[in-house]
Each structure stands twice: as structure tokens, then as C-alpha cells.
GUTIMAR-951807 format. One record per residue: residue number from 1; x, y, z of N, C-alpha, C in turn; residue in three letters. Coordinates in Angstrom, 1 decimal. Layout:
{NUM {X Y Z} {X Y Z} {X Y Z} 'ALA'}
...
//
This chain:
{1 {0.8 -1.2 0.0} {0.0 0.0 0.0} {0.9 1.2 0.0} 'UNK'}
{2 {0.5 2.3 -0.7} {1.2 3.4 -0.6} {1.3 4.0 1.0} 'UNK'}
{3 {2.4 4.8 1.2} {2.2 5.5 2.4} {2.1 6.9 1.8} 'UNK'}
{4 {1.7 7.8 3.2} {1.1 9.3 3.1} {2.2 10.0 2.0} 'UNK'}
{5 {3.3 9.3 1.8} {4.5 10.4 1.0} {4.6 9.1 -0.4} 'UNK'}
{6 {3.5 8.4 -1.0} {3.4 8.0 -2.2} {4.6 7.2 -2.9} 'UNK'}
{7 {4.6 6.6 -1.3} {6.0 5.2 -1.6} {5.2 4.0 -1.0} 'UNK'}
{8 {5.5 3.1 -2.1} {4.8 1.5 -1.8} {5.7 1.2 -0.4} 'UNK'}
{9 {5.2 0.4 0.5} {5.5 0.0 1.9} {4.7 -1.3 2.1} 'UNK'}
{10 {5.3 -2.8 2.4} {4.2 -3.6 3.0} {3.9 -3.6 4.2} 'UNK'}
{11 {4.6 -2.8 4.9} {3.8 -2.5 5.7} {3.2 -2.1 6.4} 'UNK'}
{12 {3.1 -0.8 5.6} {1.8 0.2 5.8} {0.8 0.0 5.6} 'UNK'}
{13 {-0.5 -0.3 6.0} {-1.5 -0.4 6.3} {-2.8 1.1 6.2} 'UNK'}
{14 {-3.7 1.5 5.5} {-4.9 2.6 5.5} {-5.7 1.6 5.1} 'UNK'}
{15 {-6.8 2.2 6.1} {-8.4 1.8 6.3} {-9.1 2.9 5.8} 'UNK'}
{16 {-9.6 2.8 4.8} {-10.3 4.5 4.1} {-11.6 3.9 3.6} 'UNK'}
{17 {-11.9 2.8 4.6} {-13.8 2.5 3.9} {-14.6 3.0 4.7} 'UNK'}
{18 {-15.9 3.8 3.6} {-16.9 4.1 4.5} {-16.4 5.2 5.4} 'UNK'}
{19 {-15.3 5.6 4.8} {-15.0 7.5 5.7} {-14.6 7.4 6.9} 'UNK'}
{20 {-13.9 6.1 7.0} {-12.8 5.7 8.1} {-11.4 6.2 7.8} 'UNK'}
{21 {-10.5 6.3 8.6} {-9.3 7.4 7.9} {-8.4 6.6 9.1} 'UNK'}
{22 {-8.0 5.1 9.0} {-7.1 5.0 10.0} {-6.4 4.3 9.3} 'UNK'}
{23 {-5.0 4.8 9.7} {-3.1 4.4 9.1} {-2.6 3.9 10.3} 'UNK'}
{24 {-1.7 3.1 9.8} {-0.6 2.2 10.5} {0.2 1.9 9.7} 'UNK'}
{25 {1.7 2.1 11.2} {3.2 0.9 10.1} {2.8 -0.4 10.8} 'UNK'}
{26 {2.6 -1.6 10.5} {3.0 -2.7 11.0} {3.6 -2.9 11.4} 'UNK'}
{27 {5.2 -2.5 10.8} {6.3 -2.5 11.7} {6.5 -2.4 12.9} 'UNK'}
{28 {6.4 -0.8 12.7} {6.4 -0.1 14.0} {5.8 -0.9 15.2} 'UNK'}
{29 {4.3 -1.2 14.9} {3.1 -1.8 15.5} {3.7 -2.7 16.2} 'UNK'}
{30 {4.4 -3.6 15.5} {5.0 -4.7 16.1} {6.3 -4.4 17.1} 'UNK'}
{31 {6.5 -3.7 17.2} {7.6 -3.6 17.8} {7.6 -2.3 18.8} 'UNK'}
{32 {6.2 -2.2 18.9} {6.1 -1.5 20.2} {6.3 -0.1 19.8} 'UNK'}
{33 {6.7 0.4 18.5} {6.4 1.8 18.6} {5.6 2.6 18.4} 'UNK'}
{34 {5.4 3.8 18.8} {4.4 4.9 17.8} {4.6 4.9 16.8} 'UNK'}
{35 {3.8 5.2 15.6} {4.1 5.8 14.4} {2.9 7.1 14.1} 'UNK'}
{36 {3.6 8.0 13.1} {2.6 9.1 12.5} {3.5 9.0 11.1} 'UNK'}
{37 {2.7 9.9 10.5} {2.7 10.1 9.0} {4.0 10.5 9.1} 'UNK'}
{38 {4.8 11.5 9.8} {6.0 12.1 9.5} {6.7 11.4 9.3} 'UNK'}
{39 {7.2 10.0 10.1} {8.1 8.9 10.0} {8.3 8.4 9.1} 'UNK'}
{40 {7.1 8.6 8.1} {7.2 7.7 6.4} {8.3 8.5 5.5} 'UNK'}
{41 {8.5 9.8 6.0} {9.2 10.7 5.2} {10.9 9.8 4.6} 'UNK'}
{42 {11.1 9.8 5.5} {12.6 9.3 5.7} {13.1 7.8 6.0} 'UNK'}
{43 {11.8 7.3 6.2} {12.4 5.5 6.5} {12.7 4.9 5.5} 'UNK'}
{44 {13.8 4.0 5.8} {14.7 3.4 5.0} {14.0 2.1 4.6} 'UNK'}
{45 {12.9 1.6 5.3} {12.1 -0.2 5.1} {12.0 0.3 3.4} 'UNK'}
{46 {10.6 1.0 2.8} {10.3 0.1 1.3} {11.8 0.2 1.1} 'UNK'}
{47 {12.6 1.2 0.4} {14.3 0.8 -0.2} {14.6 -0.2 0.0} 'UNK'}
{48 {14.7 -0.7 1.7} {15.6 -2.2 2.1} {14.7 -3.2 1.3} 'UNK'}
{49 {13.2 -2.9 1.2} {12.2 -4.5 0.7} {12.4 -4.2 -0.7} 'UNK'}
{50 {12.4 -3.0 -1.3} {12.9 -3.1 -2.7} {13.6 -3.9 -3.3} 'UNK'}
{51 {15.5 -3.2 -2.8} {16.3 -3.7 -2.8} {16.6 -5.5 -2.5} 'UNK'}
{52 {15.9 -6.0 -1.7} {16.4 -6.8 -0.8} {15.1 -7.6 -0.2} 'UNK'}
{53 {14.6 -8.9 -1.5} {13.2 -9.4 -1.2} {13.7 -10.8 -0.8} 'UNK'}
{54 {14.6 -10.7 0.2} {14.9 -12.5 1.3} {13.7 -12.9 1.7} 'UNK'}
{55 {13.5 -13.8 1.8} {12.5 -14.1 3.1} {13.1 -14.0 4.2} 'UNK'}
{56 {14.3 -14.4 4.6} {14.8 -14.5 5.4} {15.3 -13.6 6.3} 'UNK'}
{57 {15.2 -12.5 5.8} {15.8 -11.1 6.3} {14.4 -10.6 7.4} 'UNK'}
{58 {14.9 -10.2 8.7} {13.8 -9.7 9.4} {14.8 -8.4 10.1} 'UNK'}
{59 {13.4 -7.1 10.1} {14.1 -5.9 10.1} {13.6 -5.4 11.7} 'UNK'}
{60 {14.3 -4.7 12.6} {13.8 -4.3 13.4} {14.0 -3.1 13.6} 'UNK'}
{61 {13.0 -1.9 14.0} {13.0 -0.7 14.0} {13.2 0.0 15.2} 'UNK'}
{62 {13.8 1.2 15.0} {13.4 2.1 16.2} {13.4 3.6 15.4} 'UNK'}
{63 {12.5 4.2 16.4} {13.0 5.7 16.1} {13.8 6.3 17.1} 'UNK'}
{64 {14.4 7.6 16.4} {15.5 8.1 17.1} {15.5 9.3 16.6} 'UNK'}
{65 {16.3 10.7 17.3} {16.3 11.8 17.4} {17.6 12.1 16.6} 'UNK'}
{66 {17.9 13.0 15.4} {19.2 13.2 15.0} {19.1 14.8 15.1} 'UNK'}
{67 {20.3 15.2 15.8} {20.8 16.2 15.5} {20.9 16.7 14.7} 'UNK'}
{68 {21.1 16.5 13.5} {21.3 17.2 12.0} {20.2 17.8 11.4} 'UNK'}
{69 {19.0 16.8 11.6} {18.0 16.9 11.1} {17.2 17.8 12.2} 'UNK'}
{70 {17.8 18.8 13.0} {16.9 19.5 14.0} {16.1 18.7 14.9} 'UNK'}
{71 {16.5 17.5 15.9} {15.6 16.8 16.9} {14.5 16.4 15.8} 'UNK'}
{72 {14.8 16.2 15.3} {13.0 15.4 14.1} {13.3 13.6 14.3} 'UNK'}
{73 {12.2 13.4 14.4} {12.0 12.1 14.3} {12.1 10.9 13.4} 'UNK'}
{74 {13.3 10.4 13.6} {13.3 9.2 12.0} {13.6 8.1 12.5} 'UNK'}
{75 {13.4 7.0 11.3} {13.7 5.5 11.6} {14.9 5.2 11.3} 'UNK'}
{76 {15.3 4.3 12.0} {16.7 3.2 11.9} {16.1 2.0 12.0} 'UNK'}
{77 {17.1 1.3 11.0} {16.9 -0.3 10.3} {17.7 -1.0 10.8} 'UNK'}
{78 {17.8 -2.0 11.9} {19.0 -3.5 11.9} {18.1 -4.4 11.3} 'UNK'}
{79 {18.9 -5.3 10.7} {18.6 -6.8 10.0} {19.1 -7.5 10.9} 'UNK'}
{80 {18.7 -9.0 10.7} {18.5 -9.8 10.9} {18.9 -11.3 9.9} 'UNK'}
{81 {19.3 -11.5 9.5} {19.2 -13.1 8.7} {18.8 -14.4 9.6} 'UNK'}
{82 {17.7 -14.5 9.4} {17.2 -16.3 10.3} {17.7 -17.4 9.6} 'UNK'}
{83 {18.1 -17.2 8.5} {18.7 -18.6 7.9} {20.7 -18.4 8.4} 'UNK'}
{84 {21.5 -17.8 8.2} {22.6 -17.8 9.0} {22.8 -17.8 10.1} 'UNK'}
{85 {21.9 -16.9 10.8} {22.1 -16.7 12.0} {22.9 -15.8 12.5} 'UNK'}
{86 {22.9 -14.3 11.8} {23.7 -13.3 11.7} {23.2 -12.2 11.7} 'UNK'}
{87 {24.0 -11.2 12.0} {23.1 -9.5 12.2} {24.4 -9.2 10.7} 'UNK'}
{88 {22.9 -8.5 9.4} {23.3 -7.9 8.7} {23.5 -6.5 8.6} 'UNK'}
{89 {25.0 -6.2 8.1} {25.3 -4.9 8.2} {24.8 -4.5 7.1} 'UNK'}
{90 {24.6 -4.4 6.0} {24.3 -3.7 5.0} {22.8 -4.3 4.8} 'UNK'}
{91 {21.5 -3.9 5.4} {20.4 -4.4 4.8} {20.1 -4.5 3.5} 'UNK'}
{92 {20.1 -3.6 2.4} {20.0 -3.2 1.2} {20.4 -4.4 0.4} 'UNK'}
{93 {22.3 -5.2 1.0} {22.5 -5.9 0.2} {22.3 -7.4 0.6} 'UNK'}
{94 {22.2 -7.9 2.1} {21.7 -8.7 2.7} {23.1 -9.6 3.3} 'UNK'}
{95 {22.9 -10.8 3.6} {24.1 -11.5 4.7} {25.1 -11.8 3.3} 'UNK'}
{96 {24.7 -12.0 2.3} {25.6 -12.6 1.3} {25.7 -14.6 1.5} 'UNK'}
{97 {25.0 -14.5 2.1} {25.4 -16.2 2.6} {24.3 -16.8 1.7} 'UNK'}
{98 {22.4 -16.2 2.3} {21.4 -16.4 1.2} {21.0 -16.7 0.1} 'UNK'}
{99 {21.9 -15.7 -0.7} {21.2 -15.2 -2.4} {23.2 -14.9 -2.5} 'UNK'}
{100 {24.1 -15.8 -2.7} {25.0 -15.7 -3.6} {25.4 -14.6 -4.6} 'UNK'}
{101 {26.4 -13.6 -4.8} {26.3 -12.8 -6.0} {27.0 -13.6 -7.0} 'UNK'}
{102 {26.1 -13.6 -8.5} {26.9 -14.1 -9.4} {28.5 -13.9 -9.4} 'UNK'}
{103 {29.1 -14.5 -10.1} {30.4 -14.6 -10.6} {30.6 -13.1 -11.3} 'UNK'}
{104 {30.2 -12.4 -11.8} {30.0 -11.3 -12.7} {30.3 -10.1 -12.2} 'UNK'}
{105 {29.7 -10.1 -10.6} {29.9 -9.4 -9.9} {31.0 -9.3 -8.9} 'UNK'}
{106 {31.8 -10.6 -8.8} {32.6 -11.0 -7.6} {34.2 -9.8 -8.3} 'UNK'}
{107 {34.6 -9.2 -7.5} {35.9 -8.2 -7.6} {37.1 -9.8 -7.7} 'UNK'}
{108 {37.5 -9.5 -8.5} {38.9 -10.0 -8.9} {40.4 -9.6 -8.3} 'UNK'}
{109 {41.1 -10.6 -8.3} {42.0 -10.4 -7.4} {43.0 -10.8 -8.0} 'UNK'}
//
């Protein structure tokens, strides 16, 4: 479903039947946080699910306060791999253990 800033998300959630007007992250939901529309601005989830459709990858969220951005509220992403059994650093590209990169791609040495 799209979110309020017109990026696909699965797991954003709007109820708009019958002149009902309620939104949710799932995410968030699940993990115990608030969410509002602002948070969609800047979260890094659709990108990571774009980029990066594992099954195996599980993302966990928080928000947090940056400096830069004037005390505004944004999301941070850790991964997860349940099939290795590893915390991924690069969500976007995943554990590398999973989904193999072709030969094509491997840097030569």
C-alpha cells in the first residue's frame, strides 16, 4: 500500500472505507512503537524490501532523534538473517550467505 508520501510499503496499512481514515506501520506496530505520517518521510524499510526481497531477512525498527535533522524524528533499520544466524550490516544488500552474488559481480583479485 502506498504511504502518506506515495512510496509503496508492506507494511503500511490505511483503512479508508466508508470515511474511516485510520493508518498504521506494522512494523512499528509490532515492535512496540508509535508511528505518524512524519516517520514515512525518511524511512529506509520500502528501499531495504525493494532492494532486498529475502524471506529471510527480518528488520527491526526504532526511532531516534538526530541532530542534523533539527531533533525530528526518524527511523533506523538493523537486519537480521534467520537462515545464517547473523546481524546484517548492509540491509540493502543482505548477509551474502542467502542469495549468492553471481560470478560477474565478484571483484577480482
Amino acid at each position: 500500500m502506498r504511504t502518506p508520501n506515495g512510496i509503496e510499503c508492506e507494511y503500511f496499512y490505511g483503512d479508508y472505507l466508508r470515511g474511516r481514515s485510520r493508518e498504521e506501520c506494522r512494523l512499528l506496530d509490532a515492535a512496540g512503537l508509535e508511528w505518524d505520517a512524519s516517520l514515512c518521510r525518511g524511512c529506509p524499510v520500502p528501499g531495504i524490501r525493494r532492494a532486498n526481497a529475502c524471506q529471510f531477512i527480518r528488520l527491526k525498527p526504532r526511532v531516534t532523534r538526530s541532530l542534523f535533522s533539527g531533533f525530528r524524528k526518524q527511523v533506523q533499520v538493523s537486519a537480521w538473517c534467520e537462515k545464517s544466524e547473523t546481524a546484517v550490516p548492509e540491509p540493502h544488500i543482505g548477509c551474502g550467505q542467502c542469495h549468492p552474488l553471481p560470478e560477474i559481480f565478484e571483484v577480482k583479485k
